[in-house]
C-alpha positions as CSV (number, residue, x, y, z in Angstrom):
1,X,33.5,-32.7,-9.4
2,X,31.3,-30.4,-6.9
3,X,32.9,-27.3,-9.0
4,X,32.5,-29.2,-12.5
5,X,28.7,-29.4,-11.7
6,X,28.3,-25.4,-9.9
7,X,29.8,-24.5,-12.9
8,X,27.7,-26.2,-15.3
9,X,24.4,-25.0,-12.9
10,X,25.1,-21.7,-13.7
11,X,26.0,-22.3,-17.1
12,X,22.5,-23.8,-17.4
13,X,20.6,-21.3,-15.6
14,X,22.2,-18.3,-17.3
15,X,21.2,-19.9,-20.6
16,X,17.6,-20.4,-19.5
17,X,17.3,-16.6,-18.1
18,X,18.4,-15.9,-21.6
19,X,15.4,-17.4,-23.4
20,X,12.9,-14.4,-21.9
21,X,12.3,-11.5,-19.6
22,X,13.2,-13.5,-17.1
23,X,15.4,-12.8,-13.6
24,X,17.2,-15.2,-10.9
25,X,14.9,-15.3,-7.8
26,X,16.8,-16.0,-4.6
27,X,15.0,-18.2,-2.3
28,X,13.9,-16.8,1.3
29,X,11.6,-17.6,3.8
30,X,10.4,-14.1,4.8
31,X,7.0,-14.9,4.0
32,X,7.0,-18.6,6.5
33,X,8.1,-15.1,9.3
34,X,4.8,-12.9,8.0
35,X,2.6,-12.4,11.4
36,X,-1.3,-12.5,10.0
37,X,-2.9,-9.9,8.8
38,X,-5.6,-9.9,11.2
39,X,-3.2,-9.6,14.1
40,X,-1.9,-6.7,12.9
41,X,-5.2,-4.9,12.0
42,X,-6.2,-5.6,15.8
43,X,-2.5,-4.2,17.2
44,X,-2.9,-1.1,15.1
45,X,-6.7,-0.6,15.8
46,X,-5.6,-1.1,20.3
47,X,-2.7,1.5,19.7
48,X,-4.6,4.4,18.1
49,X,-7.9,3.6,20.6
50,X,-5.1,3.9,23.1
51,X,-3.9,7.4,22.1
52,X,-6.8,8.5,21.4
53,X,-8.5,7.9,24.7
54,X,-5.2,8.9,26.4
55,X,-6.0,12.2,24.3
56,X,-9.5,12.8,25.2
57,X,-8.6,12.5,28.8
58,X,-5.7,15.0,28.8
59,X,-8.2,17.8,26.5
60,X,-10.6,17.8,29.6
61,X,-8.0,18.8,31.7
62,X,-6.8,21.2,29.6
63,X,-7.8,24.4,28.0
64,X,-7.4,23.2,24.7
65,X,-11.3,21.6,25.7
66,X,-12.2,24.2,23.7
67,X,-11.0,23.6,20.3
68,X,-12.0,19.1,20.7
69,X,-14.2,19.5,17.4
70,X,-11.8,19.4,15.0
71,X,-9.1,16.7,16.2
72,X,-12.2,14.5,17.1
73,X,-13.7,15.4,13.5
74,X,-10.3,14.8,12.3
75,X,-10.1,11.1,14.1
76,X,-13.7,10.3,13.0
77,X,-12.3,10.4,9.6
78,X,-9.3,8.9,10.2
79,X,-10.7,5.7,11.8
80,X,-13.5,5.3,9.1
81,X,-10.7,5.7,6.3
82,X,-8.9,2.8,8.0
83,X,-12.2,1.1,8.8
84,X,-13.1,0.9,4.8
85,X,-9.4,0.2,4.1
86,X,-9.2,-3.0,6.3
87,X,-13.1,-3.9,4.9
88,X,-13.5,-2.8,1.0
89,X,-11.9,-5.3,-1.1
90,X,-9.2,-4.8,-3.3
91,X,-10.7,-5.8,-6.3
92,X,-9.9,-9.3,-7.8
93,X,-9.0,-9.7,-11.8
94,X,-11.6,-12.4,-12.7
95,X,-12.6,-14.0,-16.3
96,X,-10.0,-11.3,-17.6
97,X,-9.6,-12.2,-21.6
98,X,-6.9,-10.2,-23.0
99,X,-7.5,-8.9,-26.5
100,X,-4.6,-10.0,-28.7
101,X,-4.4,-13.0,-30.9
102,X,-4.1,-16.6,-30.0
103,X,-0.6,-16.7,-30.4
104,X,0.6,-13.9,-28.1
105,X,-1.5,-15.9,-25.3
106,X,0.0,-19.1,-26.3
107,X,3.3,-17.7,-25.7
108,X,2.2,-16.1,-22.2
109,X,0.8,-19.2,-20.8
110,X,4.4,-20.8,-21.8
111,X,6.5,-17.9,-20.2
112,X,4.4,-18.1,-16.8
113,X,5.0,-21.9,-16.9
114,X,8.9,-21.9,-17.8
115,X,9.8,-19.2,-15.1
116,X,7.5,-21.5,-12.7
117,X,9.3,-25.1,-13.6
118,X,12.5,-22.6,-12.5
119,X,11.8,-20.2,-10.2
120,X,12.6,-17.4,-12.4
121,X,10.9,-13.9,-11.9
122,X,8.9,-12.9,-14.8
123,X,8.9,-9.4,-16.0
124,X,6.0,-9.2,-18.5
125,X,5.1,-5.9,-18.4
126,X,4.4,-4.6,-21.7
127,X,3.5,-7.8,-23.2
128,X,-0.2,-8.0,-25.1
129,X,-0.8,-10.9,-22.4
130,X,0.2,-11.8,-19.2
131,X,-0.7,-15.4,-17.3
132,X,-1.0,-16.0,-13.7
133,X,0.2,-19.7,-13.0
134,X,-1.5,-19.7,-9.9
135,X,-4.9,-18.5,-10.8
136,X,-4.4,-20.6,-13.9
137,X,-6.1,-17.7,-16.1
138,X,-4.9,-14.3,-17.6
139,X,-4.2,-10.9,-15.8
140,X,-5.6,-7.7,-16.6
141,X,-4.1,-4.4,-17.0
142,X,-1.7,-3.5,-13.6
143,X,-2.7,-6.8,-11.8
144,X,-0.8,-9.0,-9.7
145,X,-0.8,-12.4,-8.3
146,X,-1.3,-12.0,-4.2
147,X,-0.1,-14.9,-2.4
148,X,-1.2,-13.7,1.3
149,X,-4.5,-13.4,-0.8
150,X,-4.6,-15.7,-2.9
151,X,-5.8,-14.1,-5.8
152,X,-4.8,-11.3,-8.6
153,X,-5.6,-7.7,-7.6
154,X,-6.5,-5.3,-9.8
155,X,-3.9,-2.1,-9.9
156,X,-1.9,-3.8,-6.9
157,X,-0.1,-1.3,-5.4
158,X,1.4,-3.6,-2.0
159,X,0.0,-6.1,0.4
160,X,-0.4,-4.1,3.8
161,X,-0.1,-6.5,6.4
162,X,-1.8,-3.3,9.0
163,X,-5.0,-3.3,7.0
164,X,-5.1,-7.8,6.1
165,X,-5.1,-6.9,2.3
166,X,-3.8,-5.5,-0.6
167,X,-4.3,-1.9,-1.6
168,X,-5.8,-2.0,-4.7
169,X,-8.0,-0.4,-7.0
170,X,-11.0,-0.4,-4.9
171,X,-9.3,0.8,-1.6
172,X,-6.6,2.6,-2.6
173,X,-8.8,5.9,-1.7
174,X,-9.5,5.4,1.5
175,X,-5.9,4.1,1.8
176,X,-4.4,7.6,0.8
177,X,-6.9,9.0,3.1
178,X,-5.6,7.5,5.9
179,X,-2.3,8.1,5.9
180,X,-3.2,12.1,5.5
181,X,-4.9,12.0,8.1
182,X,-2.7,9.9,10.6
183,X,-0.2,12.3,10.5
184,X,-2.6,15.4,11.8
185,X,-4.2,13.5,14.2
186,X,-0.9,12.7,15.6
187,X,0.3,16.2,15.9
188,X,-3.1,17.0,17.8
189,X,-2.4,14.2,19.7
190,X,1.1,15.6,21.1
191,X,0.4,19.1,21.6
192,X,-2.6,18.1,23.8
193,X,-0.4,15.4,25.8
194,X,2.5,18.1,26.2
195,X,0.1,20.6,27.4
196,X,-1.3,18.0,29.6
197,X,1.8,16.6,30.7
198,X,3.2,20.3,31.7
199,X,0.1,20.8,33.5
200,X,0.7,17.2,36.0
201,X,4.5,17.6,35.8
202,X,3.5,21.0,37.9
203,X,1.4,19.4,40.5
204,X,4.1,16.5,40.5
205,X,6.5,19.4,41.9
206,X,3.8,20.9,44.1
207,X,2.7,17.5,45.7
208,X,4.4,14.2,44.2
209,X,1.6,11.1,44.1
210,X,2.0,7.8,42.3
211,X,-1.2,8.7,40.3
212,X,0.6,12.0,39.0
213,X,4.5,10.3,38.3
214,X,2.5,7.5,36.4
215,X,0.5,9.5,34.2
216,X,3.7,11.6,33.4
217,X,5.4,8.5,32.0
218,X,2.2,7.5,30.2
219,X,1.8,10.4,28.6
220,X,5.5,11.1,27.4
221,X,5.4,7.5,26.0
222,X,2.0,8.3,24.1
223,X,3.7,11.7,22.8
224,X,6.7,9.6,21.8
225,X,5.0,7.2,20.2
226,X,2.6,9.5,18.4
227,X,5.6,11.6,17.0
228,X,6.9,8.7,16.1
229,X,4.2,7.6,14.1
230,X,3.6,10.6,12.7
231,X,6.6,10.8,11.1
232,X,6.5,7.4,9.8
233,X,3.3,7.6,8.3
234,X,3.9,11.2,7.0
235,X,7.0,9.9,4.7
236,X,4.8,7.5,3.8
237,X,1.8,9.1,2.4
238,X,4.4,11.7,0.5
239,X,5.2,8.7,-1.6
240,X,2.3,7.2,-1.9
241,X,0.7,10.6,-3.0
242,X,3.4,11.2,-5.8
243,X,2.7,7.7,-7.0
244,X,-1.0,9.0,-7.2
245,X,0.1,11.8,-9.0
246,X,2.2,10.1,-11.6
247,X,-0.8,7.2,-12.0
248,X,2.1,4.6,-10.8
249,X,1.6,1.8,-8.1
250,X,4.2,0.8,-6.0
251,X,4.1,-2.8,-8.0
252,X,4.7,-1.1,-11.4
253,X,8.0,0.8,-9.5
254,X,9.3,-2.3,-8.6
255,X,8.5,-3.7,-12.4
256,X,10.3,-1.1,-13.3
257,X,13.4,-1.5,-11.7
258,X,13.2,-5.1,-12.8
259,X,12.5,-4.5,-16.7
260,X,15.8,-1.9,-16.5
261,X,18.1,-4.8,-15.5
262,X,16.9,-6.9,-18.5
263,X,19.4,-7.0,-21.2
264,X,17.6,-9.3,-23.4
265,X,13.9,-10.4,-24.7
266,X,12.4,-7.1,-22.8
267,X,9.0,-5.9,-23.9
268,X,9.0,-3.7,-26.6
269,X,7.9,-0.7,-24.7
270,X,7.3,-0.4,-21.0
271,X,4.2,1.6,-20.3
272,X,3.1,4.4,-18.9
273,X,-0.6,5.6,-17.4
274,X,0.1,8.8,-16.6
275,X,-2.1,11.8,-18.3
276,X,-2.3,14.9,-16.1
277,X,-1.3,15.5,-12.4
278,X,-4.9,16.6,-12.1
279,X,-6.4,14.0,-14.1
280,X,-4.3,11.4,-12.0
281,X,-5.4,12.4,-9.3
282,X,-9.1,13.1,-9.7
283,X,-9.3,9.4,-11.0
284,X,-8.2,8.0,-7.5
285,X,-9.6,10.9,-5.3
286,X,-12.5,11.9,-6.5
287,X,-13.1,15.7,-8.3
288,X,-14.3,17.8,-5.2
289,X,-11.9,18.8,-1.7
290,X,-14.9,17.0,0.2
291,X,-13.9,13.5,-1.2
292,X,-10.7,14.0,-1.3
293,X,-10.4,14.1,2.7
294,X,-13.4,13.0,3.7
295,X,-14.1,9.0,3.5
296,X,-17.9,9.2,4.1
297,X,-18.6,10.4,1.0
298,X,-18.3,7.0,-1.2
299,X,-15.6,6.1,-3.8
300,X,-16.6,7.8,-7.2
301,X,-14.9,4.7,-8.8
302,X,-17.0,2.4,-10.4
303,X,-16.2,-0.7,-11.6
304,X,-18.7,-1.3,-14.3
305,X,-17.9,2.2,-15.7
306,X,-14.9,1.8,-18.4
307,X,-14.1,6.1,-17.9
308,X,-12.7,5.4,-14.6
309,X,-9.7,3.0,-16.1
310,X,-7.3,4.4,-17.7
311,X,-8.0,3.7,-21.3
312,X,-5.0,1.7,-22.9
313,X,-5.6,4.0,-25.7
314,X,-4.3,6.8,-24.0
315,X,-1.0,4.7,-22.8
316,X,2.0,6.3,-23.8
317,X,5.0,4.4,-25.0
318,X,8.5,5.5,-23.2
């Protein structure tokens, strides 16, 4: 009997993935395991304070004292890129009417609300209108439904759980930003902490004190860690910065993946934003060199002004 009813579970379930762009979602409790995002912003805030006091001690007892403007410039930048990261909203898809006929949304609101009743995934990318069951209204253009946020973020590119938020439209700037300038700041960081670490390592040799053998291990686990992160972060922004380039999010990669392993019901054409390198990259950077490192200057994007969207008009069909 238990086999009898598997069997005809599956045989259900396959028939109901059938009626739409819809895919099996296993069940996990990853997100009852997410640490808070404010946590995280205050463990990643004490760890780069950390280097970068570490840093400033070990420059004024080396000669490199003479070259501190531009890793300090550097780090100003840095910290006020992840400053307006963790503080500029994402931007949040509100009284979004999608401009289609009455039908096509009738249909959306029922796909949303079968894939709920189920726990299907929903791939509805490429359909005139797309529902969110949790804000109980329509998405816009390269939104998704948060749930750490509780809300649909416009162009959604991932929830960051160093920065308490999505990266989306709004902050996805100062986001790139960031992880440009992690990297440099990083390498600063361990050149002056070798050169400071050679330097006590010597006097250990001449004259061993506690004070010396302690900042020796101090400083090897700040070069460490700072290479470390480096790296990280480096292979990061690469990604995200040919994501820029191509006008994709890291949502709409995942979507994609997801609308190839549809065999049935798929959108009729899955879209693509993309114009020009340049012009990708302009409409998330800014035009000048200035804005495109520096996050004083502020974000070029405005909301209320339709040219910086992507116009669906220039959307090409693949």
């Amino acid at each position: 009997m238990p086999k009898k009813e598997s069997l005809e579970n599956f045989t259900q379930i396959r028939e109901d993935l059938l009626k739409g762009p819809y895919l099996y979602r296993r069940k996990n409790s990853r997100e009852d395991l997410s640490i808070k995002g404010t946590v995280m912003v205050k463990i990643a805030t004490v760890l780069i304070l950390f280097f970068f006091f570490h840093t400033l001690i070990a420059i004024c007892f080396t000669p490199l004292v003479y070259v501190m403007v531009f890793p300090l410039t550097t780090f100003v930048f840095m910290m006020t890129a992840y400053y307006k990261v963790v503080n500029t909203h994402p931007g949040k898809c509100v009284g979004y009417e999608p401009n289609c006929s009455e039908e096509e949304k009738k249909k959306a609101i029922e796909r949303a609300n079968f894939c709920k009743e189920r726990g299907f995934k929903l791939v509805d990318i490429g359909y005139p209108a797309r529902y969110c069951v949790y804000c109980q209204a329509f998405r816009c253009e390269r939104s998704y439904h948060c749930k750490k946020c509780d809300c649909c973020i416009m162009k959604r590119d991932h929830h960051c759980p160093w920065t308490g938020q999505c990266i989306g439209t709004y902050n996805l700037r100062y986001f790139i930003q960031f992880l440009m300038l992690l990297p440099s700041n990083a390498l600063f960081g361990a050149i002056i902490n070798i050169t400071y670490m050679s330097k006590v390592f010597t006097s250990v040799m001449e004259q061993p004190t506690l004070f010396f053998g302690i900042s020796v291990v101090v400083s090897l686990f700040a070069v460490v860690m700072m290479i470390a992160m480096g790296i990280a972060v480096f292979s990061l922004g690469v990604h995200h910065i040919l994501l820029v380039l191509s006008n994709t999010t890291s949502m709409e990669e995942i979507e994609k993946d997801r609308y190839d392993c549809l065999s049935h019901d798929k959108a009729p054409v899955f879209p693509s934003y993309s114009l020009s390198k340049s012009s990708n990259w302009k409409e998330v950077m800014g035009s000048t060199v200035f804005e495109w490192f520096c996050p004083l200057f502020p974000s070029r994007f405005n909301p209320e002004n339709i040219d910086h969207f992507t116009s669906l008009s220039t959307v090409e069909i693949n």
